[in-house]
MIRO-94794 format. One record per residue (C-alpha): x, y, z. Coordinates in Angstrom, 3 decimals, always signed. Layout:
N
+----------+----------+----------+
!        X !        Y !        Z !
+----------+----------+----------+
!        X !        Y !        Z !
...
+----------+----------+----------+
END
This chain:
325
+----------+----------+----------+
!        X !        Y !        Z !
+----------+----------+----------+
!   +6.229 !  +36.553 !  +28.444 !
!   +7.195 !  +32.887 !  +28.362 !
!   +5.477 !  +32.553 !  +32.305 !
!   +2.152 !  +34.050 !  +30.704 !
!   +2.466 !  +31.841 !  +27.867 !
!   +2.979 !  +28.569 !  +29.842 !
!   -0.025 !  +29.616 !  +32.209 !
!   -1.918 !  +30.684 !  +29.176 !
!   -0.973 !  +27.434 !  +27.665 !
!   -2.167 !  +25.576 !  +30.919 !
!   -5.638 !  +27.172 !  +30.896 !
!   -6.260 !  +25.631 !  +26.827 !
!   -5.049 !  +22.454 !  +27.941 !
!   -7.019 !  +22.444 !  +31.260 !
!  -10.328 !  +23.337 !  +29.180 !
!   -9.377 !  +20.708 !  +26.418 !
!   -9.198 !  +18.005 !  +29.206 !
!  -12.352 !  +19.214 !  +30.791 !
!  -14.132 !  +19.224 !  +27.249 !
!  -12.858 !  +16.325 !  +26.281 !
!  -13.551 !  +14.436 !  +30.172 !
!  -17.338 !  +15.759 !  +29.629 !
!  -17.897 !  +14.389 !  +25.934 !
!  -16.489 !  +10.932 !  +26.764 !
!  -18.615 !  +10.894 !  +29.695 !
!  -21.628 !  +11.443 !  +27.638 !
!  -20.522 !   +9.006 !  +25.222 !
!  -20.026 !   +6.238 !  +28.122 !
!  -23.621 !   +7.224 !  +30.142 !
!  -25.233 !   +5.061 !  +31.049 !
!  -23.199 !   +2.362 !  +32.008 !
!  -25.302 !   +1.261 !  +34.990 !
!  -28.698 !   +1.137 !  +35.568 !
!  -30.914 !   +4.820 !  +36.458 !
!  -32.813 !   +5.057 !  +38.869 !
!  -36.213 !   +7.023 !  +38.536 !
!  -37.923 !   +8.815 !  +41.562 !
!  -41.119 !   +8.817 !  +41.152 !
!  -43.046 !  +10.818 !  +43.791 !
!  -46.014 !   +9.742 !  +44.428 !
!  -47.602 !   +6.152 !  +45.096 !
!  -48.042 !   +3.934 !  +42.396 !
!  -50.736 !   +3.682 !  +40.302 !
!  -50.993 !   +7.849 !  +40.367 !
!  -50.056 !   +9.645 !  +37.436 !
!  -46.597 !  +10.662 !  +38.026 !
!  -46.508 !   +6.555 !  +38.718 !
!  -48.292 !   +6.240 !  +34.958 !
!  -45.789 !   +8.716 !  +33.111 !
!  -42.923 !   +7.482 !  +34.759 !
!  -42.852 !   +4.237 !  +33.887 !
!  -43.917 !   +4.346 !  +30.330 !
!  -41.224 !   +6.881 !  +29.805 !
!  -38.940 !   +4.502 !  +31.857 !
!  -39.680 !   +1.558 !  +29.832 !
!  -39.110 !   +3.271 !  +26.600 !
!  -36.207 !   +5.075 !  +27.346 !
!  -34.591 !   +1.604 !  +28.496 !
!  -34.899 !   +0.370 !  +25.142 !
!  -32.912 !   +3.290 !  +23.840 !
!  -30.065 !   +3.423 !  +26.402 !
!  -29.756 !   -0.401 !  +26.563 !
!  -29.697 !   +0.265 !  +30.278 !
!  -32.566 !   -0.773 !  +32.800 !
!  -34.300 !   +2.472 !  +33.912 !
!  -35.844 !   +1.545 !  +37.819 !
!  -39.024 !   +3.456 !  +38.687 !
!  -38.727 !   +4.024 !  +42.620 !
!  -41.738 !   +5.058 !  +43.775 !
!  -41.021 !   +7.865 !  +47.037 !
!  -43.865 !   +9.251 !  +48.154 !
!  -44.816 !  +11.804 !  +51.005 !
!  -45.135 !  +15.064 !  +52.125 !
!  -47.084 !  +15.492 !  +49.057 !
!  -44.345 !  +14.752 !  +47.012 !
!  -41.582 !  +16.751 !  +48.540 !
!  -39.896 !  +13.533 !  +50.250 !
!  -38.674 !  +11.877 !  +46.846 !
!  -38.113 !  +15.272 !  +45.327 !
!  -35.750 !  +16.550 !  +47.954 !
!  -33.860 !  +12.930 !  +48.102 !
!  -32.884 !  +13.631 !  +44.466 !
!  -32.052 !  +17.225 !  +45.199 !
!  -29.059 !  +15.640 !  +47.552 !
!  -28.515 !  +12.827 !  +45.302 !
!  -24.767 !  +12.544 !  +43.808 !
!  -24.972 !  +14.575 !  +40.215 !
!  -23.811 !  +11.936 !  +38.003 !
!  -26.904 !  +11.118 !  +36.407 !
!  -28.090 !   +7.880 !  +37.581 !
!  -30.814 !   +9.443 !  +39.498 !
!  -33.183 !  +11.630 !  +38.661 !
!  -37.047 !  +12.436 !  +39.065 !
!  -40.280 !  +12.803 !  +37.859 !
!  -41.675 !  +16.011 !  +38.616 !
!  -45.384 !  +17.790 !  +38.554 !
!  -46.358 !  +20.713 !  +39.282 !
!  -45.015 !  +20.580 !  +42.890 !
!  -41.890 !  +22.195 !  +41.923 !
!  -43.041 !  +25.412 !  +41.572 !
!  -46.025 !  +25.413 !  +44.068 !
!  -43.921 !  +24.117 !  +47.141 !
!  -41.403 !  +27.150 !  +47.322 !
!  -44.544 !  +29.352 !  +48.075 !
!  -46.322 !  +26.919 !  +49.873 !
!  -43.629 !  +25.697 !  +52.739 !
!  -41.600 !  +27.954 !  +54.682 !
!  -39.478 !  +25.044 !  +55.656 !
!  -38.832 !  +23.223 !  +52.101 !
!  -35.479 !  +21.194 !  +52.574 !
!  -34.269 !  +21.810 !  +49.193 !
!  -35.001 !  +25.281 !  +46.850 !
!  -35.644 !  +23.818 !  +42.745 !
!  -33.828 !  +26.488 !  +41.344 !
!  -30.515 !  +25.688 !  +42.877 !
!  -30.871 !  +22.297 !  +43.695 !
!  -32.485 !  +20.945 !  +40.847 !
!  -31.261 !  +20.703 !  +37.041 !
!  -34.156 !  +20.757 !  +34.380 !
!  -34.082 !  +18.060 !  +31.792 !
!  -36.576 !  +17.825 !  +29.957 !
!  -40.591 !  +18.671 !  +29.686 !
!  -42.757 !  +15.356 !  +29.747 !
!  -46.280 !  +15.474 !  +29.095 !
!  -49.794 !  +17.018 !  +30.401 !
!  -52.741 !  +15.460 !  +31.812 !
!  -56.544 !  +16.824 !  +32.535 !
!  -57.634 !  +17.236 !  +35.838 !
!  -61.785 !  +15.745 !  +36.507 !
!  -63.566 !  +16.828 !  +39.444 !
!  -65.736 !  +13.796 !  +40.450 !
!  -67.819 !  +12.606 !  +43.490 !
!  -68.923 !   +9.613 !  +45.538 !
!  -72.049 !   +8.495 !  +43.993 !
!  -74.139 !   +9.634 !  +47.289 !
!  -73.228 !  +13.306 !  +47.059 !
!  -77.013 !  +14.710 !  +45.848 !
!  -75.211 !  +17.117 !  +43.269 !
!  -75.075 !  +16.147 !  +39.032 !
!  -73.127 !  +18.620 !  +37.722 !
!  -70.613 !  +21.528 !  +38.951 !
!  -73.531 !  +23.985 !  +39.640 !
!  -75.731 !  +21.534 !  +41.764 !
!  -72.407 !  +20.740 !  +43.573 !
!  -71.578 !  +24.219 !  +44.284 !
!  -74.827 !  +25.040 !  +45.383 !
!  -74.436 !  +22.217 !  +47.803 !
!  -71.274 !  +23.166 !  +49.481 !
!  -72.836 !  +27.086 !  +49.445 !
!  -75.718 !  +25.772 !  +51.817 !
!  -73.949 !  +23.052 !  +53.815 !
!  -70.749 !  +25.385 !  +54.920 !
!  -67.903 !  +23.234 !  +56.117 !
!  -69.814 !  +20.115 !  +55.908 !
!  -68.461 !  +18.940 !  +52.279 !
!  -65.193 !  +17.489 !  +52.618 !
!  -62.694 !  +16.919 !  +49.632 !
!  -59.530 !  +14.635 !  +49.664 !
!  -56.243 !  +15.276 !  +47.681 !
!  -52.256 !  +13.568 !  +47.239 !
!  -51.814 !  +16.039 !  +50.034 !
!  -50.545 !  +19.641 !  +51.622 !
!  -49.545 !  +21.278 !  +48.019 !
!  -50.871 !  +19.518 !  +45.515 !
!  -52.233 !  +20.076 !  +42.052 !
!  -55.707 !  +18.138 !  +43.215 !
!  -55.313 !  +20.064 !  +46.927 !
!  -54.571 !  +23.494 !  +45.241 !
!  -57.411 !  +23.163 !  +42.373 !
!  -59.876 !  +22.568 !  +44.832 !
!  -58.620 !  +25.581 !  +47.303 !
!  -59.037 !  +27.594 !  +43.986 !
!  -63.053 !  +26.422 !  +43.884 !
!  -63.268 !  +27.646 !  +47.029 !
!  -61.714 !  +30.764 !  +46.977 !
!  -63.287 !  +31.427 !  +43.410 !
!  -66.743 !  +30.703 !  +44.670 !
!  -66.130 !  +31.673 !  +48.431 !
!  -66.786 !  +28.208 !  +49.274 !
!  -66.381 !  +26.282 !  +52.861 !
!  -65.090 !  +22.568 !  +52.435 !
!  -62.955 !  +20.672 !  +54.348 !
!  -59.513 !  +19.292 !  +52.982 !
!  -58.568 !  +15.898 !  +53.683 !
!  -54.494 !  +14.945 !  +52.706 !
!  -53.728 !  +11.516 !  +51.453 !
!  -50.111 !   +9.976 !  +50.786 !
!  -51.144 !  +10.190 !  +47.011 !
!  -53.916 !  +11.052 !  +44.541 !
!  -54.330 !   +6.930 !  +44.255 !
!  -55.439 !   +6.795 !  +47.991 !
!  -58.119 !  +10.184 !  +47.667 !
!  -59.521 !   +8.471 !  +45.223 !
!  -59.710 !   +5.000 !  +47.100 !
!  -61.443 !   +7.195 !  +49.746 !
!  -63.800 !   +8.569 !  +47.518 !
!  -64.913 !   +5.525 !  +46.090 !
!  -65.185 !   +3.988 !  +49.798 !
!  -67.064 !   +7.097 !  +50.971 !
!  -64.345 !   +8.684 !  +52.860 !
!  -64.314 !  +11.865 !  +51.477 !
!  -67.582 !  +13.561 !  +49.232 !
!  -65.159 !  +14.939 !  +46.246 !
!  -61.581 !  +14.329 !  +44.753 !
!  -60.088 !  +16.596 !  +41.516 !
!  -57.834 !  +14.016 !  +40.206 !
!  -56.168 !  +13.207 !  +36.547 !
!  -58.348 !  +11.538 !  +34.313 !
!  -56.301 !   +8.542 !  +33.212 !
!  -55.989 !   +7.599 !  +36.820 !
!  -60.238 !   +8.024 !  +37.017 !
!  -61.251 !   +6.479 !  +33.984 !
!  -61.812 !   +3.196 !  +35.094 !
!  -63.920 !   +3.627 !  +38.045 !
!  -65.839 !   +6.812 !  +36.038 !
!  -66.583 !   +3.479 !  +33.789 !
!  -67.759 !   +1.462 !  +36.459 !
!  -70.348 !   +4.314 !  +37.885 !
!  -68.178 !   +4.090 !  +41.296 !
!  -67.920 !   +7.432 !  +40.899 !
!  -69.543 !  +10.353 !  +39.404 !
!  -67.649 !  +13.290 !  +36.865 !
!  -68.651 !  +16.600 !  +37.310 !
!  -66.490 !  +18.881 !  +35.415 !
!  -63.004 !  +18.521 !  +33.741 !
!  -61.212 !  +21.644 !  +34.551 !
!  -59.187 !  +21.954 !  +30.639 !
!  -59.795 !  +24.420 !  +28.164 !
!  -61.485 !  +22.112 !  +26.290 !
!  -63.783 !  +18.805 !  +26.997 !
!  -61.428 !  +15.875 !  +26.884 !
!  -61.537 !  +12.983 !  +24.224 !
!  -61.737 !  +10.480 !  +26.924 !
!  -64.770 !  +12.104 !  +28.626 !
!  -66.740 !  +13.669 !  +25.976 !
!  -69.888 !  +14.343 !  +27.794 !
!  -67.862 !  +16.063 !  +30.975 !
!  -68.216 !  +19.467 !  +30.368 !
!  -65.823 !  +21.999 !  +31.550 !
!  -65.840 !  +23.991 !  +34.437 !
!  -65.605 !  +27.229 !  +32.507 !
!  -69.088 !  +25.920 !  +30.715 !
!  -70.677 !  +25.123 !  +33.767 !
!  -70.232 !  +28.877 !  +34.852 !
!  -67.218 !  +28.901 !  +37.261 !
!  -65.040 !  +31.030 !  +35.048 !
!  -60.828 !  +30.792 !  +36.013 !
!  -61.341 !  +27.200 !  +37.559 !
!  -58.907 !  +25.563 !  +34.769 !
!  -55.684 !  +23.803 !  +35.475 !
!  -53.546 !  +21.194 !  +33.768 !
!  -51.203 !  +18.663 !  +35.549 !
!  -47.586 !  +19.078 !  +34.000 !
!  -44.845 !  +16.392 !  +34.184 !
!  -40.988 !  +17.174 !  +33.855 !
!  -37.820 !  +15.305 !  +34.368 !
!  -35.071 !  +16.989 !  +36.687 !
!  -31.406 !  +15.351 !  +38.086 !
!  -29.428 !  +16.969 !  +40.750 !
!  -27.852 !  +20.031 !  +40.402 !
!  -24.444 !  +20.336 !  +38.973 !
!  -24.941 !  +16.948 !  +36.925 !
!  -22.381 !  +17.411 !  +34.069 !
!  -24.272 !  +19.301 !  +31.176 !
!  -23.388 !  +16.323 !  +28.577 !
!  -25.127 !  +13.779 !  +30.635 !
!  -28.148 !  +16.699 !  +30.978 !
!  -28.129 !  +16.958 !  +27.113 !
!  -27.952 !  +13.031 !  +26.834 !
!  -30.552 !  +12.612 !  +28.913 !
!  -32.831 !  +15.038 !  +27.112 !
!  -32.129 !  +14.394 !  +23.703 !
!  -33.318 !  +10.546 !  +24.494 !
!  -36.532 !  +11.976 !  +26.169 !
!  -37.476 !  +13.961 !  +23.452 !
!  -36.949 !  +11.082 !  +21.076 !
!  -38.910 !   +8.759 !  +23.237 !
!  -42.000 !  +11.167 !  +23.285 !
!  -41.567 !  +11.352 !  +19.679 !
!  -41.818 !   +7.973 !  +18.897 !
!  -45.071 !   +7.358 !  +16.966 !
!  -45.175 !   +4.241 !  +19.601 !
!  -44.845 !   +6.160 !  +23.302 !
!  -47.172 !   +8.702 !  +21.343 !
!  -50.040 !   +6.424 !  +20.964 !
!  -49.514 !   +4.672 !  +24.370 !
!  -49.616 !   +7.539 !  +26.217 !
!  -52.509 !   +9.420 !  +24.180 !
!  -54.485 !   +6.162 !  +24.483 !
!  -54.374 !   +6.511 !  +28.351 !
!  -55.623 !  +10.401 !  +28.647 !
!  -51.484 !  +12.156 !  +28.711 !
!  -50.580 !  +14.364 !  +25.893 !
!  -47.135 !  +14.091 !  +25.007 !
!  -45.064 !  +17.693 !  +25.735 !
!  -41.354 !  +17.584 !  +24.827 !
!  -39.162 !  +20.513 !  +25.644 !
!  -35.412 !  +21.222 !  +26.476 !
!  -33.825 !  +21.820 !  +29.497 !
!  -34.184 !  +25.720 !  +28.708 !
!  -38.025 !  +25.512 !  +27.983 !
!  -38.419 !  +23.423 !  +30.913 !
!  -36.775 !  +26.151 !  +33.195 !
!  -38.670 !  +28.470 !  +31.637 !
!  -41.941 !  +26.943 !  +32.320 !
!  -40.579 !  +26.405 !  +35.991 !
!  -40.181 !  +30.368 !  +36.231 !
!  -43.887 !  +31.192 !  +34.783 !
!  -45.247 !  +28.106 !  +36.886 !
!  -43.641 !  +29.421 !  +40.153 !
!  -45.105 !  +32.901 !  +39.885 !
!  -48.737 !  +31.610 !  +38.932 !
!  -49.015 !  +29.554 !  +42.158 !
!  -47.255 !  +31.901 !  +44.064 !
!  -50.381 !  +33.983 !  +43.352 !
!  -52.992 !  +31.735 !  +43.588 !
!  -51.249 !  +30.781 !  +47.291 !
!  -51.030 !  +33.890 !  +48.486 !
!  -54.505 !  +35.197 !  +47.695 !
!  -55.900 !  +31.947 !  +49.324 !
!  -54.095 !  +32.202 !  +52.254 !
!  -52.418 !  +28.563 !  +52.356 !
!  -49.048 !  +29.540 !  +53.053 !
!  -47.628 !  +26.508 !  +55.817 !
!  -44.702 !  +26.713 !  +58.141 !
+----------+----------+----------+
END
């Protein structure tokens, strides 16, 4: 009786210490300076969420928050160097939507984000804009589709590459409208639309904020904004779904994820701070005032929206056909 005792004894302590190990941990993080992966190329908008949300949350931690800007293989590269990244915390990653497309996508993925990732909080949303180089012959989504319809594999469109939001929305045009275009990867969604503007490619579906400015300057065209609704930025853009192509609507998402196993204090920490950042009347305006709608959720929403998120593309890949080895 006194052996089980002493073991059972041994267990309470053993979970006190471990309690107790975790909470002072989270009471001492940071103490050094986090790194944040962002994805993509800067000037994108993974780039343009991740460092306001970096600056902000520096002011709350009191610890510098370094955007590191890892992009390639459509944002896979920076992604899986986080996956394998020690789990204390100090780095972690920006995330869109390639999360959940990429497992359905690649064949060969180096890491899997449901075991190698931890979710820590949701982020914001941003509108996607379908616009041209000002020589494509086409005004608005119908003129452009009837284009593409009589010029088959003569239209070429660019993207941020193999599996992204801007590559995927534009294989769903073509699959909704039985459409032959050419796809033409970038390193980023900054560099498609570089190419657009310098005639490289005829058509890019990229975020609005990033867009704005040369939508402004009449280097480039707006066709459609693929939302639910117009978008207060672009008022006279109508939607896709008003211009007749029913189903062609999707969002960019942006979520925050740290290595698997990263103690659940500093995961709590870290999302608690997020959530208060996007909160902040401040961050709010900032971001609103540059086309991204705020969207804070916890760790379990943002799993939860990784789950839905997964299936949808899932779909959408495997009725186009675009699965890669």
């Amino acid at each position: 009786m006194c052996a089980i005792l002493n073991r059972g004894g041994l267990v309470v302590v053993s979970l006190f210490v471990a309690f107790f190990a975790g909470a002072t941990g989270a009471q001492s993080y940071p103490s050094k300076p986090i790194r944040l992966v962002v994805p993509f190329p800067a000037g994108g908008p993974s780039d343009i969420v991740g460092r306001v949300l970096g600056q902000k949350l520096a002011e709350q931690l009191g610890q510098n928050v370094v955007p590191d800007n890892r992009p390639g293989a459509g944002g896979n590269l920076g992604i899986g160097q986080v996956a394998k990244a020690p789990p204390d915390g100090y780095t972690i990653v920006v995330s869109a939507p390639t999360v959940a497309i990429s497992p359905s996508l690649y064949s060969n993925l180096t890491y899997d984000p449901m075991k190698d990732l931890a979710p820590v909080a949701r982020l914001a949303t941003i509108e996607n804009v379908l616009i041209v180089h000002p020589s494509v012959p086409a005004k608005n989504l119908k003129q452009f589709i009837a284009l593409a319809r009589a010029h088959p594999g003569k239209l070429n469109f660019g993207s941020g590459g193999a599996g992204t939001t801007n590559h995927l929305a534009n294989e769903l045009l073509k699959h909704l409208e039985k459409l032959d275009m050419v796809h033409v990867p970038y390193k980023g969604a900054t560099q498609a639309t570089l190419a657009l503007m310098g005639g490289e490619v005829d058509e890019v579906i990229v975020s609005v904020p990033s867009s704005l400015p040369m939508i402004k300057s009449g280097k480039v065209r707006p066709l459609a904004v693929l939302s639910e609704r117009r978008v207060a930025a672009l008022p006279e853009v109508p939607t896709a779904i008003e211009s007749g192509v029913k189903g062609f609507q999707i969002s960019i998402w942006y979520a925050l994820f740290a290595p698997a196993g990263t103690p659940r204090a500093v995961i709590s920490k870290l999302s608690q701070e997020v959530i208060r950042a996007l909160e902040s009347p401040d961050l709010r305006q900032r971001m609103i005032a540059i086309g991204v709608a705020p969207w804070p959720g916890s760790p379990e929403e943002l799993a939860n929206l990784l789950r839905t998120e997964t299936a949808r593309y899932a779909t959408l890949i495997q009725s186009a056909g675009l699965r890669q080895e």
